[in-house]
N, C-alpha and C positions, 0 to 999 in steps of 0.2 A: 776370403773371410776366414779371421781362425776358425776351428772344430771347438767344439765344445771342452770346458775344462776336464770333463770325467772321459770322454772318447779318448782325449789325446794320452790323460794320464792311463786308463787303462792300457791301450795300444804300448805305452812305453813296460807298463808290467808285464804284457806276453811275452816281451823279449827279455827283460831286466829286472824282476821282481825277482822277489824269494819265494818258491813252490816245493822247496825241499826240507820244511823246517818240520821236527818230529811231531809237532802237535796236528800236523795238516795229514798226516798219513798214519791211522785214519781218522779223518776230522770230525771227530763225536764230540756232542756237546760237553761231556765230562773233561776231556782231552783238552778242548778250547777255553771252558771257564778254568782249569787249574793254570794254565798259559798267560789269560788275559793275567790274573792273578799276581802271579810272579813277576809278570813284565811292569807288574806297576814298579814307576820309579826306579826299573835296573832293564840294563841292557840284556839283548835276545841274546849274545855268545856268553852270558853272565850266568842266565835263565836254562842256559840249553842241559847242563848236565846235572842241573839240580832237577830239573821236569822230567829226565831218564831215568835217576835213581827214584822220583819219588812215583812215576807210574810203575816202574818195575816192581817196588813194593806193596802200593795203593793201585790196581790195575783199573780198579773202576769204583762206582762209588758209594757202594756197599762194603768194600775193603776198606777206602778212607773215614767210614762212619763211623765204624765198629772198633776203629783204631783205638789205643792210647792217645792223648795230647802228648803227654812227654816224649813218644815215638814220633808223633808228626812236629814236633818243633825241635828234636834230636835231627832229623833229615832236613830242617829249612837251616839251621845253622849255619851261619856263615850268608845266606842270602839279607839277611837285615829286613828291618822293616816285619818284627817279629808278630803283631798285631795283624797281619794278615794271615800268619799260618794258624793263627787263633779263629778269626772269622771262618778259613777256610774249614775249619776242620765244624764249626758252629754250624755252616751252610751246608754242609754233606748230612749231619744229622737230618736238619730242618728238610730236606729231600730226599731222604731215606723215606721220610715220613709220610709227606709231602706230594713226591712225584718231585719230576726238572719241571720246570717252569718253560713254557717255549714266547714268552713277550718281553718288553724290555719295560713294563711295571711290573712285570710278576720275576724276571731277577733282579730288580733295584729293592722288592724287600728281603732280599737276603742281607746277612750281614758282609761287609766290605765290598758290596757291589756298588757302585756309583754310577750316575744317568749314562757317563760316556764308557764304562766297560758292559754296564748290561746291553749297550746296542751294538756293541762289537762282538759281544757271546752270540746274540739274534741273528747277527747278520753272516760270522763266521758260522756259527752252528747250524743255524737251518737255512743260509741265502734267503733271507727277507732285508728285504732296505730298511738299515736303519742306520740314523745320524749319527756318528761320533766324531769327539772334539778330546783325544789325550792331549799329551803334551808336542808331540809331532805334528801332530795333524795343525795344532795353534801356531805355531812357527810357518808352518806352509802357508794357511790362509793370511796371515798375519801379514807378511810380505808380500804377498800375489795381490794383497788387494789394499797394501799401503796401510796397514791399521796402526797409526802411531799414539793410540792411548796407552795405558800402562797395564800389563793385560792384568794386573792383581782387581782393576777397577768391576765395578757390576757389568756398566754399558761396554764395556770389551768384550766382557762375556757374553752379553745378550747378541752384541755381533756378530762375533765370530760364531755364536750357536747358528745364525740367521747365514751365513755365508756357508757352514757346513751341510745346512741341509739346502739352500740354491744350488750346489754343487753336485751332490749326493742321486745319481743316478736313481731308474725305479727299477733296475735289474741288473744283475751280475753281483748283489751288494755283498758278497763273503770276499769276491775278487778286488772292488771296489776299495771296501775298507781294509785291506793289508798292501791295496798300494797307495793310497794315500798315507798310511802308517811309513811303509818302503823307502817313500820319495822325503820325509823327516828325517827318516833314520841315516840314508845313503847318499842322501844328493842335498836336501836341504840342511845342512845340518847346522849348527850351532855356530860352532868355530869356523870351520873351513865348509861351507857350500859349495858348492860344482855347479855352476849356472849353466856354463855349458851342457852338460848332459840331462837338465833338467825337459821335459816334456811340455811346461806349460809358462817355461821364458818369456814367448814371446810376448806375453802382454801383462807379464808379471811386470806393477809396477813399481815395486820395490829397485829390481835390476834397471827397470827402466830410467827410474830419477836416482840412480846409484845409490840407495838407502840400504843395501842390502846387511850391511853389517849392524845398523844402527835398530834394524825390526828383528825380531818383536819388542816393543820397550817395557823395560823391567824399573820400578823403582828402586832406588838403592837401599839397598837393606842395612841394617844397622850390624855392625861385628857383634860377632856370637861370643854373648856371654861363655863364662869360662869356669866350671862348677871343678872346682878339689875335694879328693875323695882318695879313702887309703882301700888297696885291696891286698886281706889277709891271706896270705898263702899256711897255711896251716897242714902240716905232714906228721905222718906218724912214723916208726923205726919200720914200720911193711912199706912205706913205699906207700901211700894211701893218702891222697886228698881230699881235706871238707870242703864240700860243699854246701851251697845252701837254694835252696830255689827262689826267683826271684817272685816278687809281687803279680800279680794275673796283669796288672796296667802298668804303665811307664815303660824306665826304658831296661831295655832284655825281660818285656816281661814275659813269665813261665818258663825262663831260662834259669840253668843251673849253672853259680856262680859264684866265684871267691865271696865269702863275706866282704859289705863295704861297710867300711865307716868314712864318719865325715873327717875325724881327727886319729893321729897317734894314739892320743891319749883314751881314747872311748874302747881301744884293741883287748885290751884287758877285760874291760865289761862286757865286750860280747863273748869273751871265750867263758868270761864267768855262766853269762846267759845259757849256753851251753855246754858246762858243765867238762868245761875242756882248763888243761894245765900247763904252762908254760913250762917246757925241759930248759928252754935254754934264752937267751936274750934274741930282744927283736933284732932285726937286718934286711937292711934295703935289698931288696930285689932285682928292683929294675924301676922303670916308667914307663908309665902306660899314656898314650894321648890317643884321644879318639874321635871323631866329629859326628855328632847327630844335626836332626836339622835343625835345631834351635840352639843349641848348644854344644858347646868342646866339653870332653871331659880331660879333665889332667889328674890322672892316679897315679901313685906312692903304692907300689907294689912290694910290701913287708912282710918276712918271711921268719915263722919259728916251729921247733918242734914241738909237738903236743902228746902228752898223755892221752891216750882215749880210752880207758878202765872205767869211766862215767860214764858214757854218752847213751848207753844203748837205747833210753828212754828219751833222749835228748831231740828235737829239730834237726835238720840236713842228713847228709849222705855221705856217704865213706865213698872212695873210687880208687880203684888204680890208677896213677899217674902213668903208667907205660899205654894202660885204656882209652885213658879221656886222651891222649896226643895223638893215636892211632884212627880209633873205632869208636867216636865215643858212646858210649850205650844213655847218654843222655845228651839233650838240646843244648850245647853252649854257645856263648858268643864269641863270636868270631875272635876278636881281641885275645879274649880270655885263651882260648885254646891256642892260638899263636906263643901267647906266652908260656903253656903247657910246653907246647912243642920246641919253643927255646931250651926250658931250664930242665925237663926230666926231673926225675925223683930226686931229692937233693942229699936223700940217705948217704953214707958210706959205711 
């Protein structure tokens, strides 16, 4: 008779799980919610040294309360998915206040916590059982028990919520839910699965009727629109670039960022906006392409020197171009600061 799906998968975690990841030692709940956090949507070797630098700076979460925001989204930089370091920084407040929450209703009203990270905060934080269904975890049940709807569908979801908690031990559950996370990550994975070393093969019916590549089923999505957009590199004879801060929503938003326009021709008008003066004629840059999830961005990276004898009453920021490629003392996008870090100050 097989063992049960959570014995077998635990057993396969004593020997083969991950027990040395920084947020686990020592595993407090502040530790664990900025973890779940990050891992939304990005990989744990992705997650590992942006979660070093940002406890070494926020140690706990009376540090990350009392922060600046331009400080906490200067450090998520480059992690994307910039609307999380905005909630996060929203939810430290809110539990400064507050208290931590120890249920998994009392952190789903935080902001950016959703049903399946506040049951893995619960159950990582304090070993209480509770259900969670990320995106690994969907792939695992998804296969093992043949779910060939489309998982975007409602009744997918109500499924697989139904099959995660059938599953879901009523103790060990911090151990539980990082090996079922583990077995997505490392064995079940996407592309290349490892059937063999998987713990719960044997009655996985996916391997069994050889579906394995075809589960979980995803509908086809449509190609991502393609939005064009120019971004002003604007320099002064120091060595000094404008910046401008972006909108609180969208995308890079409360990030510091080249001016964008949508056209050549709009470059003029916003330096007018700004109270800035063209030394010399526009010049291509570079190009910039970038993928978000709904959309590609293709930018016209246009470059001129500027007078700054107006600005001082003016919108945006001055910076050192040798600063923002190094150290930047403010939050940019990733993109953005790749392209810093190409071109240097263009003075001579």
């Amino acid at each position: 008779m097989t063992a049960a799906f959570a014995d077998r998968l635990l057993g396969w975690f004593d020997r083969h799980g991950r027990h040395d990841l920084p947020w686990q030692h020592p595993r407090t709940p502040y530790r664990v919610w900025l973890s779940e956090i990050m891992l939304q949507q990005t990989q744990v070797a992705t997650v590992i040294p942006y979660f070093e630098r940002f406890v070494a700076r926020f140690p706990d979460l009376d540090a990350l309360a009392a922060a600046d925001a331009d400080e906490v989204l200067g450090l998520w930089s480059g992690l994307g998915y910039y609307a999380r370091a905005r909630n996060l920084h929203r939810a430290a407040g809110i539990m400064a206040e507050r208290g931590v929450p120890e249920t998994v209703e009392g952190w789903g009203e935080l902001p950016g916590v959703g049903p399946s990270t506040a049951a893995a905060i619960v159950a990582q934080a304090f070993d209480r059982r509770a259900v969670i269904l990320d995106g690994n975890v969907k792939r695992v049940l998804a296969r093992h028990a043949a779910v060939d709807t489309p998982q975007e569908a409602a009744a997918t979801g109500h499924r697989l919520w139904a099959l995660a908690d059938e599953r879901t031990p009523p103790t060990r559950a911090a151990d539980y839910t990082q090996a079922i996370m583990d077995l997505g990550a490392t064995v079940c994975r996407r592309g290349t699965p490892r059937c063999e070393a998987c713990p719960v093969r044997e009655d996985c019916r996916a391997r069994i009727e050889g579906r394995v590549a075809e589960l979980p089923v995803r509908r086809r999505r449509k190609p991502r629109a393609v939005r064009e957009r120019v971004l002003l590199w604007l320099e002064d004879d120091a060595g000094r670039l404008f910046l401008e801060k972006r909108p609180p929503s969208g995308i890079w938003g409360g990030l510091a960022c080249l001016p964008v326009v949508e056209t050549v021709g709009e470059a003029d008008e916003r330096l007018a906006a700004h109270g800035l003066a063209r030394r010399d004629h526009w010049q291509a840059l570079d190009r910039l392409r970038h993928v978000f999830s709904h959309f590609e961005l293709a930018a016209e990276v246009m470059a001129a020197s500027v007078n700054t004898a107006s600005v001082a009453e003016r919108p945006g920021e001055w910076h050192a171009v040798d600063d923002l490629a190094n150290d930047p003392p403010v939050g940019l996008p990733a993109p953005v600061q790749k392209l810093i870090r190409k071109h240097g100050p263009r003075r001579r």
